[in-house]
C-alpha positions in Angstrom: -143.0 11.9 65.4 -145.5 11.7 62.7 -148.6 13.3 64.4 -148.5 16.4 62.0 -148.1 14.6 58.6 -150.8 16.3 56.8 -151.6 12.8 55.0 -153.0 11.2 58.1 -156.0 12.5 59.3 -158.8 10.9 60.8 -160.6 9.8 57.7 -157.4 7.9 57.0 -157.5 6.6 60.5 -160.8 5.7 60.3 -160.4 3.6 57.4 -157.4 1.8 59.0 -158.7 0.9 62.0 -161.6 -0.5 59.7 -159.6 -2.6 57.9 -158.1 -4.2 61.0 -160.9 -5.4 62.1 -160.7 -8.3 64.0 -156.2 -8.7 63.6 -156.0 -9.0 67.5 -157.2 -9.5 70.3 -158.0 -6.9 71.7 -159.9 -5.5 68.2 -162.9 -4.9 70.2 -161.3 -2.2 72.1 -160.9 0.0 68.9 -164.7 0.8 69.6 -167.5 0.7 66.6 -164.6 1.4 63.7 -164.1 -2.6 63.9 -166.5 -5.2 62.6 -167.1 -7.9 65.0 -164.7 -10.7 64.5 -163.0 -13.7 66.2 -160.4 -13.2 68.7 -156.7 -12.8 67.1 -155.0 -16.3 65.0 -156.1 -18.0 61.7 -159.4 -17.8 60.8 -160.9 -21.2 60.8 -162.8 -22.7 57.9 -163.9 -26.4 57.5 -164.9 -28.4 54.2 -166.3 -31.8 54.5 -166.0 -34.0 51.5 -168.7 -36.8 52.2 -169.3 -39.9 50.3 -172.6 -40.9 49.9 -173.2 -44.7 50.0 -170.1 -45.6 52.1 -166.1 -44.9 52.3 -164.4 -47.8 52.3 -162.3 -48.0 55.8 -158.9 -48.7 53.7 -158.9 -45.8 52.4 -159.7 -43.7 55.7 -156.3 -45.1 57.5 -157.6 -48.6 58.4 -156.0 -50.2 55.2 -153.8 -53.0 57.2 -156.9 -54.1 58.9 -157.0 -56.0 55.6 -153.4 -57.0 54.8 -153.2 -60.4 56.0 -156.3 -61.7 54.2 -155.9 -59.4 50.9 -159.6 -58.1 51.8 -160.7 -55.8 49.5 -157.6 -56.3 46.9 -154.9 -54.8 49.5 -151.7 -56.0 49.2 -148.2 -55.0 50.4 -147.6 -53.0 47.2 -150.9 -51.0 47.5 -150.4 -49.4 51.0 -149.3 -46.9 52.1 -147.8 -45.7 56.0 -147.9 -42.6 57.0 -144.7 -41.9 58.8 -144.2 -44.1 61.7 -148.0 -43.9 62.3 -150.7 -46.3 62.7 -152.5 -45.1 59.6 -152.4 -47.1 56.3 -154.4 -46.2 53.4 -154.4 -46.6 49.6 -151.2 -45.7 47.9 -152.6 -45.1 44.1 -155.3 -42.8 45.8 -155.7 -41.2 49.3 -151.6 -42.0 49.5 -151.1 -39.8 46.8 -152.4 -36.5 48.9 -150.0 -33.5 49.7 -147.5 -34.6 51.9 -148.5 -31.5 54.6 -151.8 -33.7 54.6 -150.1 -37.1 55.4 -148.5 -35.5 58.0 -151.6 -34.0 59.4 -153.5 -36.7 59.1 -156.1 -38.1 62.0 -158.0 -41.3 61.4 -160.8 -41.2 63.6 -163.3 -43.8 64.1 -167.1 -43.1 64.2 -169.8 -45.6 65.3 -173.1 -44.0 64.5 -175.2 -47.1 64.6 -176.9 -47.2 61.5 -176.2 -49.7 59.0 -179.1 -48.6 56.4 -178.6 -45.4 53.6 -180.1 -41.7 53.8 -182.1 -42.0 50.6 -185.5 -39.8 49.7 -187.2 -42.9 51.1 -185.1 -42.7 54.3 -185.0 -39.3 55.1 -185.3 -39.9 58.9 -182.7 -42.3 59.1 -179.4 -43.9 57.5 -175.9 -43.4 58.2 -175.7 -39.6 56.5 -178.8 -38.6 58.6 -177.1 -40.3 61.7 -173.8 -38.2 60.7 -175.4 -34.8 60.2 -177.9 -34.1 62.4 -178.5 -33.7 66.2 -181.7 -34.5 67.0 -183.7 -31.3 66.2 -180.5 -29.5 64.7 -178.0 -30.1 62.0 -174.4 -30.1 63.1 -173.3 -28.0 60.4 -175.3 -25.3 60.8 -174.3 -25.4 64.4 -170.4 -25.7 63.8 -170.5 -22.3 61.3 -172.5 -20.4 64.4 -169.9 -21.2 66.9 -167.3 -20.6 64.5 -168.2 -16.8 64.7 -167.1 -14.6 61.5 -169.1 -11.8 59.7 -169.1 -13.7 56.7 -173.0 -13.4 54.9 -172.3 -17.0 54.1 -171.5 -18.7 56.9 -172.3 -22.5 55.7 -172.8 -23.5 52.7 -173.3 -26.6 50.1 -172.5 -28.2 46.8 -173.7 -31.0 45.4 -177.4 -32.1 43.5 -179.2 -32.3 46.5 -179.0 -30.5 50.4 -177.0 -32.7 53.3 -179.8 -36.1 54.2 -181.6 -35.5 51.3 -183.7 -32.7 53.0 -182.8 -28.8 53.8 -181.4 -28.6 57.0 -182.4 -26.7 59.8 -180.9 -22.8 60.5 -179.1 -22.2 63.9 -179.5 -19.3 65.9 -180.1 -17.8 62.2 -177.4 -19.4 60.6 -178.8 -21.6 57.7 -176.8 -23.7 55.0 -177.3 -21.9 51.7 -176.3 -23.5 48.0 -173.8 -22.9 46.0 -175.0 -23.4 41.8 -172.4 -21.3 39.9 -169.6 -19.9 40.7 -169.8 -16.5 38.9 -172.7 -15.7 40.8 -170.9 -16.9 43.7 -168.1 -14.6 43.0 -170.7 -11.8 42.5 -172.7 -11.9 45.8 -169.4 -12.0 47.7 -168.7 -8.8 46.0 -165.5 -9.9 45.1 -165.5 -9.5 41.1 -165.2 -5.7 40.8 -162.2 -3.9 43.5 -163.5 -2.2 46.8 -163.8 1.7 46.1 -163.3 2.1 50.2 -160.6 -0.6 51.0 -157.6 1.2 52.3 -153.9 2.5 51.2 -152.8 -0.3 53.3 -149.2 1.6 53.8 -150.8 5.0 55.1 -153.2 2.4 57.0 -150.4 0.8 58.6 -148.8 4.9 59.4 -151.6 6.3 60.4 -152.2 3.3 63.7 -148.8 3.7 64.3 -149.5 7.4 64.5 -152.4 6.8 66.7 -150.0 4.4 68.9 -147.9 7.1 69.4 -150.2 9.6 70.4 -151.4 7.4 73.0 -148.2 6.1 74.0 -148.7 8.5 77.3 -151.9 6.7 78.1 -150.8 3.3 77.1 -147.7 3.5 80.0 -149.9 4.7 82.4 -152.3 2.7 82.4 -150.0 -0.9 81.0 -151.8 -3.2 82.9 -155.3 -2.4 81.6 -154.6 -1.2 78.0 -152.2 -4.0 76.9 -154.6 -5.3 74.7 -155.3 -2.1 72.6 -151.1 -2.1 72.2 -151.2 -5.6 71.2 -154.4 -4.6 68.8 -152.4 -1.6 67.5 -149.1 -3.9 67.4 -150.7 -6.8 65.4 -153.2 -5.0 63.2 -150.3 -2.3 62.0 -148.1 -5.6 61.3 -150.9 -6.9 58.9 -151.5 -3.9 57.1 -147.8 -3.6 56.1 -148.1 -7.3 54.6 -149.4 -7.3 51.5 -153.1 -6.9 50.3 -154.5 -10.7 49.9 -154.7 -12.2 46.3 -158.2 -11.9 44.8 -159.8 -14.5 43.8 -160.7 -15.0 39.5 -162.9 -17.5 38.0 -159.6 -17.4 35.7 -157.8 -18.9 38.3 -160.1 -21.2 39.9 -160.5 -22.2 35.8 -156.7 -22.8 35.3 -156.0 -24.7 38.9 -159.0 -27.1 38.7 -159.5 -27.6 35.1 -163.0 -26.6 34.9 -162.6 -26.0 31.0 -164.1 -22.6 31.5 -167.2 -23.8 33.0 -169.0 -21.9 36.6 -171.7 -24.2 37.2 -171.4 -26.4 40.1 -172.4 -29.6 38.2 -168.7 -31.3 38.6 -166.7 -32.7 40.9 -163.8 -30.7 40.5 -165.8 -27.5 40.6 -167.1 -28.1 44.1 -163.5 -28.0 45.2 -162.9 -24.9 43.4 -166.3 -23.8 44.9 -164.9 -24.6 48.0 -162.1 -22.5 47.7 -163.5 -20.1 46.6 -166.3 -19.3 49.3 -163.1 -19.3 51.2 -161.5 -16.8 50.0 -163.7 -14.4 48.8 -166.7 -14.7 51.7 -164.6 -16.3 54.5 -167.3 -18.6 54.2 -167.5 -21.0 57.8 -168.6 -24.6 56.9 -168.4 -25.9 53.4 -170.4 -29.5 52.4 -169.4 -31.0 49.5 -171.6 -34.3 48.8 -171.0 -36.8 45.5 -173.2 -37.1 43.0 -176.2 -39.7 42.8 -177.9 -41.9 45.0 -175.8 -43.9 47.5 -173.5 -43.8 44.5 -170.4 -45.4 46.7 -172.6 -48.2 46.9 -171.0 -51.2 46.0 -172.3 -54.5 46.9 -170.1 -56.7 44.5 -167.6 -58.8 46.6 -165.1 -61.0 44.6 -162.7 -62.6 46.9 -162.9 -60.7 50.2 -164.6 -57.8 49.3 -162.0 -57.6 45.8 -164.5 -55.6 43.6 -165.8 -53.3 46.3 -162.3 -52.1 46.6 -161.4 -52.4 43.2 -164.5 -50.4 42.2 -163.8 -47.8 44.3 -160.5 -47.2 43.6 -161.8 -46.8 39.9 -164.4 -44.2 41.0 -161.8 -42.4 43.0 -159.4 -42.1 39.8 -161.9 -41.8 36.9 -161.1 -45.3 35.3 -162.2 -48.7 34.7 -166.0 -49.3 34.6 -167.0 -47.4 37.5 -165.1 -44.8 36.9 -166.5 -42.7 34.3 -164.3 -39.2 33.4 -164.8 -37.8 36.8 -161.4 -37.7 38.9 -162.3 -37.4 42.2 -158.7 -37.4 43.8 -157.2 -35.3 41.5 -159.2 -31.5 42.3 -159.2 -32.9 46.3 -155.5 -32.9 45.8 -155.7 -29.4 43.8 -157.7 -28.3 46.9 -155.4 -29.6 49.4 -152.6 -28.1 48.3 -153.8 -24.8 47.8 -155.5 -24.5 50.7 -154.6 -26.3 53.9 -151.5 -24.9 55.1 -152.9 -21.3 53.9 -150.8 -18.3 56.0 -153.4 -17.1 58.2 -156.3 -19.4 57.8 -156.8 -22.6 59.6 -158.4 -25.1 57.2 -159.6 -28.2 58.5 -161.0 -31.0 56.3 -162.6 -33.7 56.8 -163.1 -36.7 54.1 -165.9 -38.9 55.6 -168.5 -41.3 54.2 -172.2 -43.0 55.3 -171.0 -45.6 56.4 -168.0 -48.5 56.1 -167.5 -51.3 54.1 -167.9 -54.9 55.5 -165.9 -57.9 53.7 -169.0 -59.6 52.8 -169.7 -55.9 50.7 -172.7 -55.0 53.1 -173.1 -51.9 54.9 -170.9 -51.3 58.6 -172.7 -49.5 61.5 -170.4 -46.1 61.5 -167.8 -44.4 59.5 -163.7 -43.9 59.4 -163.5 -40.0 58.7 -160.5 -38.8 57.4 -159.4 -35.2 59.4 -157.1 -32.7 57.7 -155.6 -29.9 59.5 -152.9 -27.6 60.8 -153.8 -28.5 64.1 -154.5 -32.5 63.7 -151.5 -35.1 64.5 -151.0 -38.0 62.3 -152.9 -41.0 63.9 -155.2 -43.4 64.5 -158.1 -43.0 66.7 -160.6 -45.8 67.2 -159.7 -47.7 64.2 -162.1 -51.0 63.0 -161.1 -54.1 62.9 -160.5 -56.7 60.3 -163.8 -57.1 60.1 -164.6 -53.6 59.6 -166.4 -54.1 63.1 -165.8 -50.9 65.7 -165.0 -52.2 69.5 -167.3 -51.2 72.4 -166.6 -48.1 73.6 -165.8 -46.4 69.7 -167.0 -43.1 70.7 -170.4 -41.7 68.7 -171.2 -38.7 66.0 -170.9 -35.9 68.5 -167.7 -36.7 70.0 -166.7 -36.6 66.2 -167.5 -33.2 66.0 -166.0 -32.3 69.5 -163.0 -32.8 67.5 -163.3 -31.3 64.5 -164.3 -28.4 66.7 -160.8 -28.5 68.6 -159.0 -28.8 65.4 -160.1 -25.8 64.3 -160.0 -24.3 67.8 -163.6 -22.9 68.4 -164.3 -21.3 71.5 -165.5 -23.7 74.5 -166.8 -27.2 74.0 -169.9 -26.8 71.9 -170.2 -30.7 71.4 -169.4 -31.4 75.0 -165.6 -33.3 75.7 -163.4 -34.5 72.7 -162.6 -38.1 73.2 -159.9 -37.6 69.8 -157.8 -35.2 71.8 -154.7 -37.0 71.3 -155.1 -36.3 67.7 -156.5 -33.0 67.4 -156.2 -30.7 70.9 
């Protein structure tokens, strides 16, 4: 027994049962030495990568919709199947994603019913609007508040302009906050200088296990009821003994993404390291990342079957040819990807979505093909359009969509009502 080692008294038992805060379920138990948390398993976190002015269905898994007809350039040489799946997309771009996200990889179909842009003119319409909000609310916002946490930045955005074009409404006091530089950002999570009062996480680990042991009398008698506070004491001891979590360094963020030494927030691949970063240094909730410009995925041109509106926006997606300027867009969502999604004790969920989809004619389709990424999402295809980029009766709407993304990343209850996708993501 370890009850009289001099090293662990109850400041040093304080402190531990401080820093588990939250490791099981039954955390809550440990009285006011806790922080509120979520119940015990990975803590979720959920990053939506929209583009503004419409995604393109091939690319969101619908890709041999267009096959037979070459629609928008596709050939046999430019798709890609995931596994034995349903779900085509573009080989040279979305194909090229970590193979954990092939794998967990749900295409699911979104009618909306809005065929027209979010723009400053349109602020109170267009397919982003339609995405976004509910009614009086913002759907963001609401996701990070049923997502729980203690994080001071619960939702958050990056990008030259707030989600619609407008700032969105808080819920129940959880608002959507932006992100400009990520040295600040690094600074009000209070992650660039070392915690004075985080924990020797060894004599942490000793001194529950002491506690444990002095209650083990207690604990027997009383099984039934105070099986939780073992499995607390079990699980929060276990984490302690692992290793103290890797800080996060604008050096790092620097190196992985490429930012060429650069915090602002002004470039695609920095939003990504944003991203990961209000991850892991402010366990940040929800995480909108939105292109830059005006409908800037807006392209009309046609060619034969829609050619040039794929071609174009395969040269957006990879930083080439006229439309694609210097900005790589798949290259820091790969970086992202595969830093980030199968994380150890974190259950990332992303979603890649845009306004609205791509008709062959070039014009604008009346819902969306989001891309959902995630531990807990199963490679398919749920509600796919057709070769017209048309969705069937019955495609289920915008809040069954975020039924899902709430399964996926297992929140509490149904907050959006039932999820239609559960196939894919339950």
């Amino acid at each position: 027994m370890r009850i009289h080692d001099p090293k662990l008294s109850r400041r040093a038992l304080m402190k531990a049962l401080a820093a588990a805060g939250g490791a099981a379920a039954g955390a809550r138990i440990l009285g006011p030495f806790v922080p509120e948390a979520m119940a015990a398993g990975e803590t979720p976190h959920f990053v939506h990568i929209f583009f503004n002015g419409g995604l393109n269905a091939l690319f969101a898994g619908c890709a041999d919709k267009y096959l037979t007809a070459g629609t928008f350039g596709v050939t046999s040489t430019n798709v890609k199947r995931l596994g034995t799946s349903d779900v085509y997309t573009d080989a040279t771009t979305f194909g090229t994603f970590p193979q954990f996200a092939l794998d967990h990889w749900a295409s699911i179909g979104v009618k909306h019913g809005n065929a027209l842009h979010t723009t400053p003119q349109n602020l109170n319409s267009g397919g982003e609007h339609a995405f976004i909000r509910d009614g009086g609310n913002c759907y963001l916002t609401q996701l990070a508040y049923y997502m729980g946490g203690d994080s001071a930045f619960k939702a958050v955005y990056f990008g030259d302009r707030p989600p619609a074009y407008q700032a969105q409404p808080a819920f129940q006091g959880v608002p959507i906050q932006r992100i400009v530089n990520l040295a600040d950002a690094i600074k009000a999570a209070g992650s660039d200088t070392p915690d004075p009062n985080a924990p020797n996480r060894p004599l942490a680990a000793a001194s529950l296990e002491t506690a444990q042991e002095m209650s083990k009398r207690q604990i027997t008698t009383n099984a039934g009821r105070l099986t939780p506070l073992t499995d607390a004491y079990d699980s929060a001891a276990a984490s302690l003994k692992k290793a103290a979590p890797k800080p996060v360094t604008l050096a790092e963020l620097n190196t992985a993404y490429g930012l060429g030494g650069k915090t602002g927030t002004d470039s695609y691949a920095s939003m990504l390291a944003g991203a990961e970063l209000m991850i892991r240094a402010a366990g940040t909730n929800v995480i909108n990342i939105t292109d830059f410009g005006l409908a800037s995925w807006d392209f009309h041109q046609t060619g034969t079957g829609g050619s040039l509106n794929g071609s174009y926006s395969r040269q957006k997606m990879t930083g080439t040819g006229i439309f694609g300027g210097a900005a790589n867009r798949i290259a820091p969502i790969k970086t992202f990807l595969e830093r980030m999604l199968n994380t150890p004790d974190r259950n990332v969920v992303v979603c890649v979505s845009g306004e609205l989809v791509r008709l062959p004619s070039g014009d604008h389709g009346d819902g969306t093909v989001a891309v959902l990424l995630g531990k807990n999402v199963k490679q398919g295809l749920s509600f796919p359009v057709t070769t017209q980029s048309r969705f069937a009766a019955g495609t289920p709407g915008v809040k069954e969509f975020w039924a899902a993304v709430a399964s996926a990343l297992r929140v509490p209850g149904q907050p959006f009502g039932a999820n239609p996708h559960s196939a894919l993501t339950a």
